[in-house]
C-alpha positions as CSV (number, residue, x, y, z in Angstrom):
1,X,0.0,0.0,0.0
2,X,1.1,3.7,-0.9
3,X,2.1,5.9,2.0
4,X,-0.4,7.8,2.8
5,X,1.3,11.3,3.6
6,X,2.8,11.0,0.3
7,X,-0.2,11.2,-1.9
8,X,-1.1,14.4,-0.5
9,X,-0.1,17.5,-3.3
10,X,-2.4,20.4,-2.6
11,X,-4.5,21.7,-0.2
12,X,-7.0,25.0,0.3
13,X,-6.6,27.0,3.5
14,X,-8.6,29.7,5.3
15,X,-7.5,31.9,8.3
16,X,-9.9,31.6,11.0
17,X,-11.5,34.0,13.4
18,X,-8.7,32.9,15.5
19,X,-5.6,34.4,13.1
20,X,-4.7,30.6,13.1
21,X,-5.1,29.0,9.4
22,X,-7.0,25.9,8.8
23,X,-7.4,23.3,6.3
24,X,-10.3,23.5,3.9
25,X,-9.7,20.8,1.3
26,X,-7.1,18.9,0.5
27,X,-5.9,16.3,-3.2
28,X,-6.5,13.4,-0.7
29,X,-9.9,12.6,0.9
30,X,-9.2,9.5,1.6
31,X,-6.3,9.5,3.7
32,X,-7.0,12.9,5.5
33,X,-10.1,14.1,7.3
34,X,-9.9,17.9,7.3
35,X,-12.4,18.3,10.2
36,X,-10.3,20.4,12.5
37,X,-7.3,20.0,10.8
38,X,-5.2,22.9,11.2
39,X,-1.8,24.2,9.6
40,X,1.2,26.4,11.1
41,X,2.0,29.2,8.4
42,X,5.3,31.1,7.7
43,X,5.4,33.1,11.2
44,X,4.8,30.0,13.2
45,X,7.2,27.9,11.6
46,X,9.8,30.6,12.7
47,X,8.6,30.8,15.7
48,X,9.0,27.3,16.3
49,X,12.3,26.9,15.1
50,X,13.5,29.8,17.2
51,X,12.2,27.4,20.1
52,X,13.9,24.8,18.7
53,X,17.4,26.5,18.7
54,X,18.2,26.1,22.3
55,X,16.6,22.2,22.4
56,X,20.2,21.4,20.9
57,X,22.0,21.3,23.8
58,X,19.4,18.7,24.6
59,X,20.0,16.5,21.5
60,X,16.9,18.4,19.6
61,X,16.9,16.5,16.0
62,X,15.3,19.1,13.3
63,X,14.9,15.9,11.0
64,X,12.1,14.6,13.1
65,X,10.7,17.8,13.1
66,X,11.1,18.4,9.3
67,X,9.1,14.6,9.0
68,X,6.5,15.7,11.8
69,X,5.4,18.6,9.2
70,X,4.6,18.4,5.6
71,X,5.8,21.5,3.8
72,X,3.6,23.8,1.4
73,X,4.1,26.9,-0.5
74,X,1.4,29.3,-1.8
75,X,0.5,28.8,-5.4
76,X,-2.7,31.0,-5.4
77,X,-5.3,33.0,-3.8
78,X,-8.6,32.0,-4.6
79,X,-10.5,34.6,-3.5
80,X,-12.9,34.8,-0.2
81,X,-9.9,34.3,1.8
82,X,-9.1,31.0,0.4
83,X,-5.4,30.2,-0.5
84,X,-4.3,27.2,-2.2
85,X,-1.0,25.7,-1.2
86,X,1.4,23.4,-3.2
87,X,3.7,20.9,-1.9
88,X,7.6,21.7,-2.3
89,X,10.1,19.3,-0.8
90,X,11.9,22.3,1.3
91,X,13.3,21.8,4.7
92,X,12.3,24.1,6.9
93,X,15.7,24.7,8.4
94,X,17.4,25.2,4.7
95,X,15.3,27.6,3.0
96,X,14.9,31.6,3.5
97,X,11.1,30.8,1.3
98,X,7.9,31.5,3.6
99,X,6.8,27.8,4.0
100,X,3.3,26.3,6.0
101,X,3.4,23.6,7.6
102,X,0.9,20.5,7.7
103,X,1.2,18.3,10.4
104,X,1.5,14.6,9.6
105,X,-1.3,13.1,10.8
106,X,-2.5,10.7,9.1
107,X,-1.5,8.1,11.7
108,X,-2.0,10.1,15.3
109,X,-0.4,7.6,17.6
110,X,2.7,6.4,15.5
111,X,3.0,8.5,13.0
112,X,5.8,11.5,12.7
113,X,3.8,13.9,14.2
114,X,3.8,11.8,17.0
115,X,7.1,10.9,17.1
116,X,8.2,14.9,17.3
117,X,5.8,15.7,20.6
118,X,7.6,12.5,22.3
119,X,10.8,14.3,21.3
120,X,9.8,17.4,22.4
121,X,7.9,16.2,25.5
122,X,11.3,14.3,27.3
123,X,13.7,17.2,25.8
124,X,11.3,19.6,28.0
125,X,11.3,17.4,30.8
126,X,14.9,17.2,30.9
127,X,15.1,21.4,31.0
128,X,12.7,21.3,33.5
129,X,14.6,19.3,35.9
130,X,17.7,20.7,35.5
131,X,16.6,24.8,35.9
132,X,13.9,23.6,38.6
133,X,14.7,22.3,41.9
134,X,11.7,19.8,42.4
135,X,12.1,17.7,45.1
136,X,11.2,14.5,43.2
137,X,12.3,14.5,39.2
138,X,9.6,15.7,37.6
139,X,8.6,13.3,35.1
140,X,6.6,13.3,31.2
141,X,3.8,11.5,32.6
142,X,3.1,14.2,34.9
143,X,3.8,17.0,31.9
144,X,1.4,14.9,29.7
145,X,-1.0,14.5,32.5
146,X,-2.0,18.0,32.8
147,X,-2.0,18.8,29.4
148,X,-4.5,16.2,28.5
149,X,-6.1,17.3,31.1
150,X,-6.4,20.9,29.3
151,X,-6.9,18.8,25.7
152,X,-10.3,16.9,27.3
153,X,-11.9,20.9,28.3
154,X,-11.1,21.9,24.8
155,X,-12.9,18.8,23.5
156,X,-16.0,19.3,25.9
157,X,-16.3,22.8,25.0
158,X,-16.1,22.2,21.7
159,X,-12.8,24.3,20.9
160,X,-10.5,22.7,18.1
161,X,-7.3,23.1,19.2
162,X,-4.4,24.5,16.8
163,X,-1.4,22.2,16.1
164,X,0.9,25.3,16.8
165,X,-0.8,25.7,20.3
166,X,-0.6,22.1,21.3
167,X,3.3,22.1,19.9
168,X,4.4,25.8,22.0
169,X,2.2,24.2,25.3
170,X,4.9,21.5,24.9
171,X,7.9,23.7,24.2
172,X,7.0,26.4,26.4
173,X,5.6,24.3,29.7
174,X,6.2,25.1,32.8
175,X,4.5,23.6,36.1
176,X,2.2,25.2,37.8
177,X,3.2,27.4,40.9
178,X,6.8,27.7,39.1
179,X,6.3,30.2,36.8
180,X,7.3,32.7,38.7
181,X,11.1,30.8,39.6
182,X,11.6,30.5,35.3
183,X,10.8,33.9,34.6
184,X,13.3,35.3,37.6
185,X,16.0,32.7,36.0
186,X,15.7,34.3,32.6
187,X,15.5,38.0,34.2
188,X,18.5,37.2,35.8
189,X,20.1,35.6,32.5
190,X,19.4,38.9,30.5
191,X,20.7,40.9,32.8
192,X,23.9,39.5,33.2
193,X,23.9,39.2,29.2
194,X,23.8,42.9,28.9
195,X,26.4,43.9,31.4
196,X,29.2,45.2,29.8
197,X,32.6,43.7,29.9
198,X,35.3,45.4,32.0
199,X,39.1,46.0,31.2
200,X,40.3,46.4,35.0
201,X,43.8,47.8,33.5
202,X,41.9,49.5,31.2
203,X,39.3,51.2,34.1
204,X,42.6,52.0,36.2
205,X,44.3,53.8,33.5
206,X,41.1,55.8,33.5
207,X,40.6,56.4,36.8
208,X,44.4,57.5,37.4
209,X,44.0,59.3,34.1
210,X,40.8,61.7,35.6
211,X,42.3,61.9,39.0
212,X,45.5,63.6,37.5
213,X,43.4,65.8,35.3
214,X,41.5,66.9,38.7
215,X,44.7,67.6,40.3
216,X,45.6,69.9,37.7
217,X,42.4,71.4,37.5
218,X,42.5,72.2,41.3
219,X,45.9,73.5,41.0
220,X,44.9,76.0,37.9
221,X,42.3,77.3,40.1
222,X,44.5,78.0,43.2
223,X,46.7,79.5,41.1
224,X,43.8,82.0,40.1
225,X,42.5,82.6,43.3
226,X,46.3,83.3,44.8
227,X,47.3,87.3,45.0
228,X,49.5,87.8,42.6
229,X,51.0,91.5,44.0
230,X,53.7,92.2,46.7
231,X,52.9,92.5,50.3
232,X,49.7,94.8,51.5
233,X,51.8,97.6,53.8
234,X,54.0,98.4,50.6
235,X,51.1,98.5,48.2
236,X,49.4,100.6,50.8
237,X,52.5,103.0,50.5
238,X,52.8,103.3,47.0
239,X,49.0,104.3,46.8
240,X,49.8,107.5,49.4
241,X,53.1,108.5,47.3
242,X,50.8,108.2,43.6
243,X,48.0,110.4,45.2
244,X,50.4,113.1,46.4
């Protein structure tokens, strides 16, 4: 049998109410149910790669997240705020081209969409327990716990939720009641980021620089303020002898 995924060519979108694009039709009913099926465009993609960037230290694979997302460029606009996208076989890490992004879902539980929020899941876990003192690991059940937790509202509410949201709630989570402990971490990162760097030799040359020019300055200004004629009884005499 065919892969699935790879019969897909084309597909119409349509940005939503929510400024989130979703999938109106695609070149393969058969395989894909567009029901809900949403679709990260250009800004999203960047966003999530920026994201991505410091996962590296953590072993972050960009192939797994280049086969979790089928690429498309714009070929059209249809009018009525349709657009139809093409397929192109960019990567989303190689190319400067404005790309969307269709998740691979044709197979939800083992399929490469899959595969990339498992990757994502441990490589948050991981950052969690190293920039968090917990006093038990904190572990991906947990993470998963309370964010299928926050899946099952959406679903009884009736809310679809967009792939880029369920993707940033993974790469952004943090527990609850620690929120406050990252944020101070990063504060604290930035501003030692943007503290210059300091020469000592070069500050002491300075210093000993100004604190000569302030001698001299002092100096000039005694000198200015010193009485420059001879002694006040023969001044005093001189000033009779002219007036006579």
């Amino acid at each position: 049998m065919p892969n699935a995924t790879n019969q897909i060519e084309w597909c119409t979108v349509k940005l939503g109410e929510d400024m989130n694009w979703w999938v109106m039709e695609v070149s393969d009913d058969i395989h894909w149910d567009v029901d809900g099926l949403s679709i990260i465009d250009p800004r999203q993609v960047s966003h999530l790669i920026d994201l991505a960037e410091p996962l590296r230290e953590y072993k972050f694979d960009q192939d797994i997240m280049d086969r979790a997302f089928i690429a498309f460029k714009i070929q059209k606009d249809l009018g009525d705020g349709l657009v139809r996208l093409v397929r192109t076989k960019e990567s989303f890490f190689d190319t400067d081209e404005p790309l969307f992004g269709l998740p691979d879902v044709v197979d939800e539980i083992n399929g490469p969409y899959a595969d990339f929020l498992n990757h994502i899941t441990r490589i948050r876990v991981n950052i969690l327990n190293d920039i968090i003192d917990f006093e038990q690991a904190f572990t991906i059940d947990e993470l998963e716990e309370e964010l299928r937790e926050e899946e099952n509202n959406n679903f009884i509410e009736g809310r679809a939720v967009h792939m880029f949201n369920e993707v940033t709630n993974i790469m952004e989570y943090v527990p609850v009641g620690w929120e406050l402990d990252e944020d101070d971490v990063e504060e604290k990162d930035e501003e030692i980021d943007e503290l210059p760097d300091i020469d000592d030799e070069e500050a002491k040359k300075i210093s000993e620089s100004e604190n000569l020019k302030w001698e001299e300055d002092e100096t000039e200004a005694e000198d200015e303020d010193s009485y420059q004629g001879g002694p006040p009884e023969e001044e005093e005499e001189a000033e009779e002898k002219n007036s006579n």
